[in-house]
N, C-alpha and C positions, 0 to 999 in steps of 0.2 A: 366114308371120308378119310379113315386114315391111308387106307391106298390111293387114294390121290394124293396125299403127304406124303405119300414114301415115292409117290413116283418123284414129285419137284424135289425130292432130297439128292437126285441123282445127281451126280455130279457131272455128269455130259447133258447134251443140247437136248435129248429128246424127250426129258421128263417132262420138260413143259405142253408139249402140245399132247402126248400121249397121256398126262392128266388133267389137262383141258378137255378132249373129249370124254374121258373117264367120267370126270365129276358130270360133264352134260347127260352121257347115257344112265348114270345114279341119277339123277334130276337134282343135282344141287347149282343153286342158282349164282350169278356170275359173281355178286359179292362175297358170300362164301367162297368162292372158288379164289378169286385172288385173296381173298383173309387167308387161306389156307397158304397160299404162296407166299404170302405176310411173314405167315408164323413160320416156313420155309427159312426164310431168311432171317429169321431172328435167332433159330437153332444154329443157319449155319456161322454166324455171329459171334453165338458162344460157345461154341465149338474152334472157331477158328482165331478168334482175337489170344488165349493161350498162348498159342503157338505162334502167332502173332509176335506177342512180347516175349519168347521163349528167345526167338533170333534174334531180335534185338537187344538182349542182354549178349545174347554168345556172337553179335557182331562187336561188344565191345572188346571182348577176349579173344578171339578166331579172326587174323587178319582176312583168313578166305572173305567170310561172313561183312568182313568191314568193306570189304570191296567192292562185295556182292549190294549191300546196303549203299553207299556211295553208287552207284550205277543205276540201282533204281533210282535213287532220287537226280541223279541227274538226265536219265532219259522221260520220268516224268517231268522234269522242268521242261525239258524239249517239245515234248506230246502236248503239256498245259500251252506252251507260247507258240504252237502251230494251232491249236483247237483255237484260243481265245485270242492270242497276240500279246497279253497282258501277264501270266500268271498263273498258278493253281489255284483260282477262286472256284468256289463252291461249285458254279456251274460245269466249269472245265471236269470238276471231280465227278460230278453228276455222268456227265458225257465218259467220262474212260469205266465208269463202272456198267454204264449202259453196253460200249463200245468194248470193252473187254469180260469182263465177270466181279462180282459182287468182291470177292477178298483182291484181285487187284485196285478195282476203286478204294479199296480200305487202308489198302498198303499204303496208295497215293498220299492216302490222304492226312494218314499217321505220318508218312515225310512231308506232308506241307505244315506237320505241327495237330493237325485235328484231336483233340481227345477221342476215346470209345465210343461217346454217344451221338457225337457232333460227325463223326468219322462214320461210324456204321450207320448215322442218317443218312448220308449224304449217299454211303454205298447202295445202300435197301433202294434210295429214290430212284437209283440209274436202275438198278437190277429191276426194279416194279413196272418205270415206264420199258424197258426190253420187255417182259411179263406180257403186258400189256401189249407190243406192237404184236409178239410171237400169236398171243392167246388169239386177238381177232382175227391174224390172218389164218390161223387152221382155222376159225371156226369158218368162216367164209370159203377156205377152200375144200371143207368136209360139205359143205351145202351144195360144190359142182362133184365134187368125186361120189359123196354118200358109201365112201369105204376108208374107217379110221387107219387100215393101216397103209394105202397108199396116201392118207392123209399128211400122215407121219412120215412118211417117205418123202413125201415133197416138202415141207418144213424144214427138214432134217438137209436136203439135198440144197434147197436156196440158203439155208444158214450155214452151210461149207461155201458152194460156190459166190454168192453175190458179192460177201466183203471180197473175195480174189478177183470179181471182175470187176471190181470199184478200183483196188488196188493199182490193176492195170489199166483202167482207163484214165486214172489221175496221174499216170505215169510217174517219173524218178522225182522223190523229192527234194 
């Protein structure tokens, strides 16, 4: 089990599917397998929330940092009122932490005001259903390949390409 843990601890795309079949060929079963993606995300939490509040103290003192702060939350209000039309409501945060990764939805969410726990839920949920669409589609497509690492290959290859060809099919925004 914990090398499945260390795979989803990876900080690139491919931990996910290459410890989804991991834990299938250990025979652990799907709800351990996302519990361990769980606890995945709850290390990288605190781990990351830190550093987190590290910047946001030295955005108060480091103009760079207050710029840098002001930007994100301004192209997060943007991203929230394209997603939703409304706002950075919970679901909007849901969706950029889906649509981006777990410590951006968090950023978001700490500029829309979120505390820690209310802030890293809302991250963990976007991050779990991503989890969640990546895990079923390897498993479904290790069931036509029945080879993990062109498994991984194809995962790996449609999570680069699709958002660029969604990009350009929705043309300039």
């Amino acid at each position: 089990m914990l090398s499945v843990l260390l795979l989803f601890l990876l900080p690139i795309g491919g931990g996910i599917p290459a410890g989804v079949l991991l834990a299938r060929a250990q025979g652990l079963a799907w709800p351990a397998t996302a519990g361990l993606y769980l606890v995945s995300d709850v290390l990288l939490a605190l781990a990351f929330e830190p550093i987190l509040r590290l910047l946001v103290v030295l955005a108060g003192k480091v103009p760079f940092l207050a710029r840098l702060g002001a930007a994100l939350k301004a192209a997060m209000a943007s991203t929230a009122a394209q997603v939703s039309g409304t706002g950075a409501g919970p679901f909007t945060l849901v969706m950029i932490a889906f649509g981006v990764d777990p410590m951006t939805g968090r950023a978001s969410a700490l500029a829309a005001g979120h505390g820690f726990l209310a802030g890293w839920a809302i991250a963990i949920a976007g991050d779990m259903l991503y989890y969640a669409v990546i895990a079923l589609v390897t498993l479904r497509l290790n069931a036509y390949f029945r080879n993990p690492e062109a498994t991984v290959m194809a995962v790996l290859g449609a999570m680069i390409v699709l958002p660029l060809l969604v990009r350009r099919l929705r043309g300039p925004a």
